[in-house]
C-alpha positions as CSV (number, residue, x, y, z in Angstrom):
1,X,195.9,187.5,-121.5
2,X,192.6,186.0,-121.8
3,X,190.3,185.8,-119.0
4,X,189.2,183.1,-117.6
5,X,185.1,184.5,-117.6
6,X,185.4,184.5,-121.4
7,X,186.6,180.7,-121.7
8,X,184.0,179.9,-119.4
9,X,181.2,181.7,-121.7
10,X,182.8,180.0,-124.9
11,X,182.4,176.3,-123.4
12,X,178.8,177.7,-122.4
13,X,178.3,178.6,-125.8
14,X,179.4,175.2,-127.1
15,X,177.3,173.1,-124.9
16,X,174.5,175.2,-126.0
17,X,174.8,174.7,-129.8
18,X,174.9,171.3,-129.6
19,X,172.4,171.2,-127.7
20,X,170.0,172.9,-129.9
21,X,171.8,170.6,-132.8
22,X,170.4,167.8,-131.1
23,X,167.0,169.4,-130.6
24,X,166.9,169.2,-126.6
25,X,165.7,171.5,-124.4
26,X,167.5,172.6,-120.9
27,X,165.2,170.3,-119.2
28,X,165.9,167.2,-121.2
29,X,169.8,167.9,-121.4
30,X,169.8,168.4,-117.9
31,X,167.8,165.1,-117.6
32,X,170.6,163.3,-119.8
33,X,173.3,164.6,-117.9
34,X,172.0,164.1,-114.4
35,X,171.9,167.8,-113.1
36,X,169.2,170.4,-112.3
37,X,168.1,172.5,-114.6
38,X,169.2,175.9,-113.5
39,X,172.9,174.3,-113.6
40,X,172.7,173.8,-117.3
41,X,171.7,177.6,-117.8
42,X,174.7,178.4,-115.7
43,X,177.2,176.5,-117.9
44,X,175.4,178.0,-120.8
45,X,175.9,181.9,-119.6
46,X,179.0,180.7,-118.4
47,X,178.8,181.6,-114.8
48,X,179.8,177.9,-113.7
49,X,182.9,177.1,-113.4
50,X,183.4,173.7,-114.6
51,X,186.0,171.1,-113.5
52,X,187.6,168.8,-116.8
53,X,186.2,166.1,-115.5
54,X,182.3,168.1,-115.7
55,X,183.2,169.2,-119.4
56,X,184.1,165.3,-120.3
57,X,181.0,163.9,-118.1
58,X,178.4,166.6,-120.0
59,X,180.2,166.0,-123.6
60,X,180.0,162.3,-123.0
61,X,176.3,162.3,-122.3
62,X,175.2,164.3,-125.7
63,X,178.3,162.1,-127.8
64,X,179.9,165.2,-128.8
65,X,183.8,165.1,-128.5
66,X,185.3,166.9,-125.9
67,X,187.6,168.9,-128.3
68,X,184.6,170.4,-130.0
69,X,183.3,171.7,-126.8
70,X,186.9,173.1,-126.1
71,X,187.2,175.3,-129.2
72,X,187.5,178.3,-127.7
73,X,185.7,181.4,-129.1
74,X,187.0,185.1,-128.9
75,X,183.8,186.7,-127.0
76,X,182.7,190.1,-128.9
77,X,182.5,193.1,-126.8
């Protein structure tokens, strides 16, 4: 069964890649998306739970597709 911590770090991880892709810093992504900074460090560690409808908002606002941000990682141990 996979826990729900390590999807949560996966997204994270996601949303951080393509954020460095696009050369932004936490400031300026949080900026873009229209949330405080310390949130976007959150989702990145992966200790914010995020609704779908967050995911889709944040993937929207950095033009990634929502699928890409939903490929789910196994987390190393």
């Amino acid at each position: 069964m996979t826990d729900y911590k390590d999807i949560l770090k996966s997204i994270g991880m996601n949303f951080r890649i393509e954020r460095i892709k696009l050369n932004l810093s936490q400031e300026k992504f949080a900026e873009r998306v229209g949330v405080h900074t310390n949130y976007i460090g959150k989702i990145e560690r992966g200790e914010q739970n995020l609704t779908v409808k967050k995911i889709v908002q944040i993937a929207d606002s950095i033009n990634i597709p929502v699928d890409k941000i939903l490929n789910i990682r196994k987390a190393e141990k």
